[in-house]
MOPAC internal coordinates of N, CA, C and O (Angstrom, degrees):
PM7 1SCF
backbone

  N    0.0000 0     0.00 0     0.00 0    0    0    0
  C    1.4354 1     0.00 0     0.00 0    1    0    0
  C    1.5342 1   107.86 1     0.00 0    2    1    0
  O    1.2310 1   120.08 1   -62.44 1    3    2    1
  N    0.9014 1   117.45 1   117.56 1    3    2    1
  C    1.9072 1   129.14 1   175.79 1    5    3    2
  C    1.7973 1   108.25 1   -98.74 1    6    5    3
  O    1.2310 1   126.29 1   -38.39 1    7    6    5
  N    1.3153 1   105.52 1   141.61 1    7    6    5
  C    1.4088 1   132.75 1  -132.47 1    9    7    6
  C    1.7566 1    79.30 1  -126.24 1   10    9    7
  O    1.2310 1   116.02 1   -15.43 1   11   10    9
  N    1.2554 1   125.16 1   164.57 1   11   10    9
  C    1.9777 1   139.31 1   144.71 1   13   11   10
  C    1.6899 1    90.85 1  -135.97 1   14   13   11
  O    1.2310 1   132.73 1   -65.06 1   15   14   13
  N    1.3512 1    93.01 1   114.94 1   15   14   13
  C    1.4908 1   102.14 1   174.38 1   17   15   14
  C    1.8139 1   100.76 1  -121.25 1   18   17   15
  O    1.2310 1   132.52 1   -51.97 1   19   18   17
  N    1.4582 1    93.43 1   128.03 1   19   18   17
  C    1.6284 1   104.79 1  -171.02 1   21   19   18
  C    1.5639 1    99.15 1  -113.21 1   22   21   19
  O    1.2310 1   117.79 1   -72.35 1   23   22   21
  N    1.3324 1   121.81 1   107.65 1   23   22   21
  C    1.6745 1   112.34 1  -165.08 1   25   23   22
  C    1.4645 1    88.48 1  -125.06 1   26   25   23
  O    1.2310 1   123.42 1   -29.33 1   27   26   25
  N    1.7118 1   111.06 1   150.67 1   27   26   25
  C    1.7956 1   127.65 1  -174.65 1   29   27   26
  C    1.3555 1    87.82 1  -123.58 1   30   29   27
  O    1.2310 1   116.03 1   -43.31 1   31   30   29
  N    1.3173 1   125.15 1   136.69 1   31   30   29
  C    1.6367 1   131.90 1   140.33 1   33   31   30
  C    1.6216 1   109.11 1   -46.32 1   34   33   31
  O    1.2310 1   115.68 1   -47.33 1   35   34   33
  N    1.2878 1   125.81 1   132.67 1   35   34   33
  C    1.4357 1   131.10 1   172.74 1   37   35   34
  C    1.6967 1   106.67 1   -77.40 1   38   37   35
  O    1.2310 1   121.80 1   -46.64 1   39   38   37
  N    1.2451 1   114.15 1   133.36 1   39   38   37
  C    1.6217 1   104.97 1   172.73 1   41   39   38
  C    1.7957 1   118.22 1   -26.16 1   42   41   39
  O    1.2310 1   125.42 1   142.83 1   43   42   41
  N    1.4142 1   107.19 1   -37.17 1   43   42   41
  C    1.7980 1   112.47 1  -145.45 1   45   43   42
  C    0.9730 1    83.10 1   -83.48 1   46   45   43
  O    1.2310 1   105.62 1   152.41 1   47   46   45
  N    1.6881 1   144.27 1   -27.59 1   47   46   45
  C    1.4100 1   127.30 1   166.54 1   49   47   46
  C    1.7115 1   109.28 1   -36.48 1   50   49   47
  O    1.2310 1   124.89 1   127.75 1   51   50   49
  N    1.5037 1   108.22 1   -52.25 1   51   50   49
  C    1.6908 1    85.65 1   178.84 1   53   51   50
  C    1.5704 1   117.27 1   -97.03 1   54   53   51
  O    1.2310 1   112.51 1  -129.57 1   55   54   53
  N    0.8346 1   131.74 1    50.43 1   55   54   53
  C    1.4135 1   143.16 1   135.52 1   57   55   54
  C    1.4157 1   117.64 1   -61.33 1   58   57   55
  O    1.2310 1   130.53 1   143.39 1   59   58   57
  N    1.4410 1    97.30 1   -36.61 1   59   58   57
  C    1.6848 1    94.95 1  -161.99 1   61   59   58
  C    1.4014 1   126.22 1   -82.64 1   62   61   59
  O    1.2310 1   110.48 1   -42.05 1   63   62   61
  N    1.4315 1   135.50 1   137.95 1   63   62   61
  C    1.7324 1   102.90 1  -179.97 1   65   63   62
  C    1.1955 1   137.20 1   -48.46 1   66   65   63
  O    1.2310 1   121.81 1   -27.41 1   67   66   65
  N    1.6782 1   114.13 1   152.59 1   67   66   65
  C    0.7665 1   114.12 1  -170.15 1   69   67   66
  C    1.7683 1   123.29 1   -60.10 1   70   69   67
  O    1.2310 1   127.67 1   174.68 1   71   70   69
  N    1.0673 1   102.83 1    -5.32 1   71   70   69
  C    1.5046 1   120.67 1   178.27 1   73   71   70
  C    1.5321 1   115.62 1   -60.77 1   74   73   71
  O    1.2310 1   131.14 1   124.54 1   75   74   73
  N    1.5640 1    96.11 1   -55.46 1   75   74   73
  C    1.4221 1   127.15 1   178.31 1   77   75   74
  C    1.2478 1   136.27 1   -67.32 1   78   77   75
  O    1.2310 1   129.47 1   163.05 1   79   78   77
  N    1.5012 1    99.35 1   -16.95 1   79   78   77
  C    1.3748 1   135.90 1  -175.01 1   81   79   78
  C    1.7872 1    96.53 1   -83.38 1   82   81   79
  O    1.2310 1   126.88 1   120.29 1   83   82   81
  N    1.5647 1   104.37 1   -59.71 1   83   82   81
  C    1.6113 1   112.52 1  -174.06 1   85   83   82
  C    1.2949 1    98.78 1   -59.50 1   86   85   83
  O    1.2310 1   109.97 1   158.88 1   87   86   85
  N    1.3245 1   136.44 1   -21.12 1   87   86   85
  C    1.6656 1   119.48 1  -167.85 1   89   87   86
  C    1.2127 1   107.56 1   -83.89 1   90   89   87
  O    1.2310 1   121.31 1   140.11 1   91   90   89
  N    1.6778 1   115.10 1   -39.89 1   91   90   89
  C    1.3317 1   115.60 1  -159.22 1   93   91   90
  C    1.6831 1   107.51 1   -85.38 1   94   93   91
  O    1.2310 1   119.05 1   172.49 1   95   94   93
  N    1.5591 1   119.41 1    -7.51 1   95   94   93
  C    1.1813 1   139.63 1   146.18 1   97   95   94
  C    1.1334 1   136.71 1   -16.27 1   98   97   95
  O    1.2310 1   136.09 1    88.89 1   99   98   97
  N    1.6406 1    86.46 1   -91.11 1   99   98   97
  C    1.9655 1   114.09 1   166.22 1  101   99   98
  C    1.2502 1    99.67 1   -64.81 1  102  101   99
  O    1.2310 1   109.70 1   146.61 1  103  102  101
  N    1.1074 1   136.93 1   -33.39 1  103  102  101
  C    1.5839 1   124.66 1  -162.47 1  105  103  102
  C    1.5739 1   102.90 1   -80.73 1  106  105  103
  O    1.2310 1   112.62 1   142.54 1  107  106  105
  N    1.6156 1   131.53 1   -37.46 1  107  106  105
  C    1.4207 1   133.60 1   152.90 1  109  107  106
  C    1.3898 1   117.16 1   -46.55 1  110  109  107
  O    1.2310 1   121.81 1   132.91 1  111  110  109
  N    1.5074 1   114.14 1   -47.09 1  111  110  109
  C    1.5452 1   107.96 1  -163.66 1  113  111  110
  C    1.5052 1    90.83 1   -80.18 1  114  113  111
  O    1.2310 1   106.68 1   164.40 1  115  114  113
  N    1.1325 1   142.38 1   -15.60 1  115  114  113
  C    1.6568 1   134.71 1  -168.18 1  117  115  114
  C    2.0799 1    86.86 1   -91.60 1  118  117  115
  O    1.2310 1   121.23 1   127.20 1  119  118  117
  N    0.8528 1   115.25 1   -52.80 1  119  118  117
  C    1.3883 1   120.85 1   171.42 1  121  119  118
  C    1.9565 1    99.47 1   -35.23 1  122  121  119
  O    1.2310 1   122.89 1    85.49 1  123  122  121
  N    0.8965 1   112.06 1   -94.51 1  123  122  121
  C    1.4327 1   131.54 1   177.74 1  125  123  122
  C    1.7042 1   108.09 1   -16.33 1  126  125  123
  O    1.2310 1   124.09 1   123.35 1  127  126  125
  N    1.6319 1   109.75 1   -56.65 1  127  126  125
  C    1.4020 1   119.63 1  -176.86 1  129  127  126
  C    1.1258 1    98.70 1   -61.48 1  130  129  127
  O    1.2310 1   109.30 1   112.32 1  131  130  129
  N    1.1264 1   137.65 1   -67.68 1  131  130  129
  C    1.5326 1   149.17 1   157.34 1  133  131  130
  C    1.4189 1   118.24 1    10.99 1  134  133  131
  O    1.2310 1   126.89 1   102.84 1  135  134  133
  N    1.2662 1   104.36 1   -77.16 1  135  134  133
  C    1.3285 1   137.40 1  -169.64 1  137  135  134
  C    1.5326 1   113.47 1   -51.21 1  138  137  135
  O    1.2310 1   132.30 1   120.34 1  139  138  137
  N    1.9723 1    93.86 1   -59.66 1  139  138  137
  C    1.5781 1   119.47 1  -167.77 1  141  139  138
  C    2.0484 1    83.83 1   -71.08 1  142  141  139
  O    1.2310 1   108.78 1   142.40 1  143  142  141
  N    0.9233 1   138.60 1   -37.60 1  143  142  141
  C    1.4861 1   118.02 1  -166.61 1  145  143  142
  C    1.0528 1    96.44 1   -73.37 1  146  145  143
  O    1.2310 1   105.78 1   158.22 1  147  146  145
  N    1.1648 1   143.98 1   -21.78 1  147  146  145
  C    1.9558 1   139.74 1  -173.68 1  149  147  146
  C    1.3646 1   116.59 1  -116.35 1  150  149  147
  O    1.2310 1   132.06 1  -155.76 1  151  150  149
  N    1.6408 1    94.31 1    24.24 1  151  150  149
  C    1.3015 1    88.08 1   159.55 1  153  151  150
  C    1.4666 1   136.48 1    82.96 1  154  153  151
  O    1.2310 1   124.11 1   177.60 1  155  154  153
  N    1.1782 1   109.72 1    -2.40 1  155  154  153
  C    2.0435 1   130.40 1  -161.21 1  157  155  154
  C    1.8505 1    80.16 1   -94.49 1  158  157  155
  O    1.2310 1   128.38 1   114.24 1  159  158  157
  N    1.3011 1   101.47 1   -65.76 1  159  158  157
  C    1.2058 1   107.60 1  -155.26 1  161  159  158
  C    1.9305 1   125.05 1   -86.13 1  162  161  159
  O    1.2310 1   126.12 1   -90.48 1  163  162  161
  N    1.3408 1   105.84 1    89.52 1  163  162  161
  C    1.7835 1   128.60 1  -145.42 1  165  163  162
  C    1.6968 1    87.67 1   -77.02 1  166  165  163
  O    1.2310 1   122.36 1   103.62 1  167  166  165
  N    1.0360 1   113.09 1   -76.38 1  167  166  165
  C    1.4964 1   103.49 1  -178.12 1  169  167  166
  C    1.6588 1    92.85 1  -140.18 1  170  169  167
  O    1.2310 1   130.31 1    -8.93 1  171  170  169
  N    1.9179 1    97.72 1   171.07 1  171  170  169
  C    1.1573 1   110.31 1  -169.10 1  173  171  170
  C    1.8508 1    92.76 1  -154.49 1  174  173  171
  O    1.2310 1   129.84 1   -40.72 1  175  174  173
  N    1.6052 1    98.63 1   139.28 1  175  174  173
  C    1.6685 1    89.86 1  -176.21 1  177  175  174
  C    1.7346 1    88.54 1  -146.28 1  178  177  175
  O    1.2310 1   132.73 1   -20.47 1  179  178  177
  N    1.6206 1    93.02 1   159.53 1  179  178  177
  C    1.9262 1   110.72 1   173.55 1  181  179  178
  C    1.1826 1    95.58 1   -98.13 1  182  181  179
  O    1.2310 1   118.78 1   -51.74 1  183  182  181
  N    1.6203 1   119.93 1   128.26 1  183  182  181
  C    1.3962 1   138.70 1   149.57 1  185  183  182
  C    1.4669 1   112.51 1   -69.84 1  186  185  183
  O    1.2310 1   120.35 1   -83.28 1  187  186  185
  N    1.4306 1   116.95 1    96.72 1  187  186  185
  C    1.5821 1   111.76 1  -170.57 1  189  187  186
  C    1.3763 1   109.21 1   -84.13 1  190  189  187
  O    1.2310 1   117.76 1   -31.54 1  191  190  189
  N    1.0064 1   121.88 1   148.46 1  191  190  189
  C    1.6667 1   136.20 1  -163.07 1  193  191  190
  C    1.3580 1   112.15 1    76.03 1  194  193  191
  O    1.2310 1   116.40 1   157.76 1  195  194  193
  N    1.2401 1   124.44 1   -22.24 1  195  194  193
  C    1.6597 1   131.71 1  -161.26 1  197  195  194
  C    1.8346 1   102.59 1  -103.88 1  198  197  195
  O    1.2310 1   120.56 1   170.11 1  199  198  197
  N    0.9772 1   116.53 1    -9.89 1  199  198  197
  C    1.5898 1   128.11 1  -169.53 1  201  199  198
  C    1.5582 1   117.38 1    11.82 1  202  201  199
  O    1.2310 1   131.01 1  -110.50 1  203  202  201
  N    1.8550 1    96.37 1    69.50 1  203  202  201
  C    1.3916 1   140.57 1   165.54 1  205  203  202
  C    1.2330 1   113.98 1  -113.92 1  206  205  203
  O    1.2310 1   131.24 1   -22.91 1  207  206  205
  N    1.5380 1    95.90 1   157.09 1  207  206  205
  C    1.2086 1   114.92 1   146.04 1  209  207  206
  C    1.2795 1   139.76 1  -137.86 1  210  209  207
  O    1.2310 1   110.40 1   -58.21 1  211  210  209
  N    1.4243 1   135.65 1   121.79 1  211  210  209
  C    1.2314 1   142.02 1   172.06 1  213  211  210
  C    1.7280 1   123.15 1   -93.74 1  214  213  211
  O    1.2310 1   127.05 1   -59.16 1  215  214  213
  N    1.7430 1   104.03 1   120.84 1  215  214  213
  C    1.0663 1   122.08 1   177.31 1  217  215  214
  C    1.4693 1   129.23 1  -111.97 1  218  217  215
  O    1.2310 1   107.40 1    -9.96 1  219  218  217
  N    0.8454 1   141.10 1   170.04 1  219  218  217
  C    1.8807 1   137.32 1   178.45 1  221  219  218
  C    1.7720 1    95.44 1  -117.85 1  222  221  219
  O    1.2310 1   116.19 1   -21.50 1  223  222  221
  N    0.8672 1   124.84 1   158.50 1  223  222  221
  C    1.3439 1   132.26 1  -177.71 1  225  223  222
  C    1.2463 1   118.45 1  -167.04 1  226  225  223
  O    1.2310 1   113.01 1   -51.77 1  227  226  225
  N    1.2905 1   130.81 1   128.23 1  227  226  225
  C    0.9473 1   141.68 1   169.48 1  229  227  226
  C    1.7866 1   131.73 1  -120.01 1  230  229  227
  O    1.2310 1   129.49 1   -39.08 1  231  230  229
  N    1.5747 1    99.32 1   140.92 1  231  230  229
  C    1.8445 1    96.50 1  -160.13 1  233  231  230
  C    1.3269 1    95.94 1  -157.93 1  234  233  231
  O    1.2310 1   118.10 1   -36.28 1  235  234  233
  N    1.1368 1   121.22 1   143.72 1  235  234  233
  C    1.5277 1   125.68 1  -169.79 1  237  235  234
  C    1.8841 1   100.42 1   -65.17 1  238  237  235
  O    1.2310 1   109.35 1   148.78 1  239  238  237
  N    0.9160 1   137.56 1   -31.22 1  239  238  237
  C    1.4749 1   121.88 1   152.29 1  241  239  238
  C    1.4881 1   119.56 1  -131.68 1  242  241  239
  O    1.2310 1   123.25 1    25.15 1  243  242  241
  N    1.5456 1   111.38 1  -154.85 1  243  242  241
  C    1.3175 1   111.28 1   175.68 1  245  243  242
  C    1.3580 1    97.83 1  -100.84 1  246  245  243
  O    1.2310 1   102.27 1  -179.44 1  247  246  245
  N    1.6522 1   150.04 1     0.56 1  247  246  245
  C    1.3015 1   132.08 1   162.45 1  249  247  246
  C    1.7011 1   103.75 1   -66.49 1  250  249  247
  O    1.2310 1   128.23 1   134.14 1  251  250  249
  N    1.3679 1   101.76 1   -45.86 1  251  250  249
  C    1.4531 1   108.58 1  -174.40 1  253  251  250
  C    1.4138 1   122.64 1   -46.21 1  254  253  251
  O    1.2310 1   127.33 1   115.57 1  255  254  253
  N    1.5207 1   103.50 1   -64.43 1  255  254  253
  C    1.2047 1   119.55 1   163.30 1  257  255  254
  C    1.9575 1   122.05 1   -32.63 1  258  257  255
  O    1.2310 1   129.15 1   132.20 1  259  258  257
  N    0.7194 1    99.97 1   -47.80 1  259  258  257
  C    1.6060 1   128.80 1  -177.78 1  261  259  258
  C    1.7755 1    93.48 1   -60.70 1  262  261  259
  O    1.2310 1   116.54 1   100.67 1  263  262  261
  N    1.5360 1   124.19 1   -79.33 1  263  262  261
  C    1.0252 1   132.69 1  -173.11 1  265  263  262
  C    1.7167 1   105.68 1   -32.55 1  266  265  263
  O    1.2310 1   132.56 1   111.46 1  267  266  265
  N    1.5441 1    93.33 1   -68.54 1  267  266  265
  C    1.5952 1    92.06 1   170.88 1  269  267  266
  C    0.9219 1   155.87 1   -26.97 1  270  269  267
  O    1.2310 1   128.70 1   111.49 1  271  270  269
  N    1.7209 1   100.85 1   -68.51 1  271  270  269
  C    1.3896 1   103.24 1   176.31 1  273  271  270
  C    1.7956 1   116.91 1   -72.82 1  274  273  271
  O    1.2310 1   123.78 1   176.59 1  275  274  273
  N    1.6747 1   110.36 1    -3.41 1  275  274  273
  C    1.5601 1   100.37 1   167.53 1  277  275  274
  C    1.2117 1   126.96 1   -70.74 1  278  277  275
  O    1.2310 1   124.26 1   164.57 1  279  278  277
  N    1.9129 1   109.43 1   -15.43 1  279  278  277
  C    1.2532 1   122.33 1   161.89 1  281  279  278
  C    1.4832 1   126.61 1   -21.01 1  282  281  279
  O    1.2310 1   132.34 1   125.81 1  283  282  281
  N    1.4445 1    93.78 1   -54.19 1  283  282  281
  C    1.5666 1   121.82 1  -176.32 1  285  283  282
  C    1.8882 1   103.17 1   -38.22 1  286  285  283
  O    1.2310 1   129.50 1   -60.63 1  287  286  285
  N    1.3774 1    99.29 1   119.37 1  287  286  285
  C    1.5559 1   103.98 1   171.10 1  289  287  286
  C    1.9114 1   118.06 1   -48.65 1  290  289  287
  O    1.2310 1   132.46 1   132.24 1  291  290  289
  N    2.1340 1    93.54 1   -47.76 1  291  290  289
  C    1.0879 1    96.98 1  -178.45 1  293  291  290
  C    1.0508 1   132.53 1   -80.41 1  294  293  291
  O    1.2310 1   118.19 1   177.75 1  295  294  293
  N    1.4060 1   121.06 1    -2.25 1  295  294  293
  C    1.7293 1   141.36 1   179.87 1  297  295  294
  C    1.3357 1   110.26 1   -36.51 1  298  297  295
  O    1.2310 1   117.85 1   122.00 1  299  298  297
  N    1.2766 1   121.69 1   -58.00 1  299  298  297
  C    1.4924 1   104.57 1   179.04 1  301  299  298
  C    1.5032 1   125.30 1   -72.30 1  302  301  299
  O    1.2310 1   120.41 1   175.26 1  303  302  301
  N    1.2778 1   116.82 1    -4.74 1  303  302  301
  C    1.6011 1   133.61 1   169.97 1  305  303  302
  C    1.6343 1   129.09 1   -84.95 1  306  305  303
  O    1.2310 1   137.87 1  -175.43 1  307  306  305
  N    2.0849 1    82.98 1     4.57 1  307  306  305
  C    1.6038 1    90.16 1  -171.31 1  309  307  306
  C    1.5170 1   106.56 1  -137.31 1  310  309  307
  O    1.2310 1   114.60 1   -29.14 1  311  310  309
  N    1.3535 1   127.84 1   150.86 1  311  310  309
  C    1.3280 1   116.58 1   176.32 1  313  311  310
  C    1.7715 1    89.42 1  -126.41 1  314  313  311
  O    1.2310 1   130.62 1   -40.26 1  315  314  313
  N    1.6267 1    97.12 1   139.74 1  315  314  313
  C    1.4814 1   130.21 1  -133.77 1  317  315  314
  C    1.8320 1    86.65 1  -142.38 1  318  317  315
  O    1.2310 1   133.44 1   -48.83 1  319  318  317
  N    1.7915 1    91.62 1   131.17 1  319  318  317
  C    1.6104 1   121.27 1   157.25 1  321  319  318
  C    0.5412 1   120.92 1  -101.34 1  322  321  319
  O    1.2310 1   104.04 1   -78.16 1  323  322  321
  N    1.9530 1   147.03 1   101.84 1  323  322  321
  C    1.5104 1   125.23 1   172.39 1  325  323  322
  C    1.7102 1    91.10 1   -95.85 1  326  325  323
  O    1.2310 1   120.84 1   -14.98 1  327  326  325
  N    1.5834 1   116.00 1   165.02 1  327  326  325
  C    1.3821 1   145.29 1   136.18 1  329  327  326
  C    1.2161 1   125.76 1  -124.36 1  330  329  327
  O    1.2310 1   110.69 1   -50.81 1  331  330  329
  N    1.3684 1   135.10 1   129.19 1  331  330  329
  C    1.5968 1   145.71 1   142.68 1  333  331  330
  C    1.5348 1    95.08 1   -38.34 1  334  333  331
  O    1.2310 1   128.52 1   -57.34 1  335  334  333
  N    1.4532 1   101.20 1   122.66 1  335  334  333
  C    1.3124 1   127.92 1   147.42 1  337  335  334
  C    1.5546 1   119.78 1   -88.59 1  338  337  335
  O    1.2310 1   125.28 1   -30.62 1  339  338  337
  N    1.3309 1   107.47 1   149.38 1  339  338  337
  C    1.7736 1   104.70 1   176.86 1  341  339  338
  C    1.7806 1    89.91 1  -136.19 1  342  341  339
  O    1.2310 1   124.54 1   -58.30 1  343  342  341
  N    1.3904 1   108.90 1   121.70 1  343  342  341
  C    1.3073 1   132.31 1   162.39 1  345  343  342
  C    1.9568 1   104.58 1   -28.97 1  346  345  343
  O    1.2310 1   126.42 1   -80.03 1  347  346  345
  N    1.3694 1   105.27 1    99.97 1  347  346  345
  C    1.4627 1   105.88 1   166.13 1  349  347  346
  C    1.7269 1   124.32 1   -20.20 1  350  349  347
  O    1.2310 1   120.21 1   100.72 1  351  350  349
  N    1.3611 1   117.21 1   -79.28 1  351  350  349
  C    1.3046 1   113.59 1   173.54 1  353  351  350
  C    1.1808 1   139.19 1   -35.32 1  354  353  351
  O    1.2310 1   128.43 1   143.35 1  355  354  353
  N    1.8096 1   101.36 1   -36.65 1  355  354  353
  C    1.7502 1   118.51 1   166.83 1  357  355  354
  C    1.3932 1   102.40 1   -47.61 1  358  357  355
  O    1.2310 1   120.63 1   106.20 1  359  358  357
  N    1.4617 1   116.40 1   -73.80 1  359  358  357
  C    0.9512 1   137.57 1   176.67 1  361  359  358
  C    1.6066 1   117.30 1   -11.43 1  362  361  359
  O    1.2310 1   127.02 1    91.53 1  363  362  361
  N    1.6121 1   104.10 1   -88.47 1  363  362  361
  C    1.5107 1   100.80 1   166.95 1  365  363  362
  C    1.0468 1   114.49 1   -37.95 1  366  365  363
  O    1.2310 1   112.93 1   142.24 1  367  366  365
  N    1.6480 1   130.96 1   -37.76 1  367  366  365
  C    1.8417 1   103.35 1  -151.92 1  369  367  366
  C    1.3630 1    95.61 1   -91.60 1  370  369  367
  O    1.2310 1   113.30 1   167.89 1  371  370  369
  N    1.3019 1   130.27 1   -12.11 1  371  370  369
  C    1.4531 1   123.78 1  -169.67 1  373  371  370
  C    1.4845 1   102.67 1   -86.56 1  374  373  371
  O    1.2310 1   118.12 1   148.26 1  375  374  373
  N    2.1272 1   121.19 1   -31.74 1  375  374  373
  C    1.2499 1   109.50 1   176.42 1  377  375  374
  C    1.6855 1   110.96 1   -59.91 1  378  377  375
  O    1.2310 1   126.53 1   135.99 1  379  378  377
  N    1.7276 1   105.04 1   -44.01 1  379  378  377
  C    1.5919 1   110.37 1   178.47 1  381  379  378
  C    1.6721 1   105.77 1   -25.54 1  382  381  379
  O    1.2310 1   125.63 1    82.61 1  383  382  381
  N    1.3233 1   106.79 1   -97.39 1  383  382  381
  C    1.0297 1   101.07 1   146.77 1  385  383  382
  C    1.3166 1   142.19 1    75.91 1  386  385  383
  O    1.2310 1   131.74 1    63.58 1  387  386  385
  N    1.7089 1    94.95 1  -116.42 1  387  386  385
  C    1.3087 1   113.74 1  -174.31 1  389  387  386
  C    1.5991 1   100.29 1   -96.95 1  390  389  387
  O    1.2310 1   127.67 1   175.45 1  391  390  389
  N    1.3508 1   102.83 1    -4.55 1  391  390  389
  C    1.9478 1    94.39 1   177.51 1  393  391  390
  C    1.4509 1   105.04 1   -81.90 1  394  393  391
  O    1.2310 1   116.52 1   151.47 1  395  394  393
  N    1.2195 1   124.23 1   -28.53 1  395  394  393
  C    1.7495 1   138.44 1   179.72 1  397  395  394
  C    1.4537 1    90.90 1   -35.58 1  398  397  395
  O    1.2310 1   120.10 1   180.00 1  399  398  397

């Protein structure tokens, strides 16, 4: 099951020191490496000017999915969109389908 997760840094992330800032950082980007070697994590892109990010994700469900991405060090520093994607082709043949 593939995920579009659209996640914003919350301002109060920079409140915090800059110290605090570097931990919760590395601890995402080690998250991220993580992820992308097993496969969850399909692509990941910077929305420039918009200071987002949009990722594709994939996880055998949406509990799974869910578990995961709370993994994220920075998760609570971010407010986060997921959607279920459904594979285009599925799509058509199941609308086909149901017009029969």
């Amino acid at each position: 099951m593939k995920f579009l997760i659209i996640s914003k840094t919350k301002d109060i992330f920079f409140t915090l020191p800059p110290e605090r800032q570097m931990e919760i950082l590395n601890g995402a980007f080690a998250y991220i490496d993580k992820y992308r070697k097993a496969g969850n994590c399909k692509e990941m892109y910077w929305m420039p000017g918009w200071s987002r990010v949009v990722v594709i994700w994939e996880s055998e469900s949406g509990e799974e999915a869910a578990r995961q991405v709370a993994e994220n060090p920075i998760a609570p520093y971010t407010d986060m969109e997921s959607y279920a994607l459904s594979d285009w082709d599925a799509y058509v043949k199941a609308l086909m389908e149901a017009r029969r």
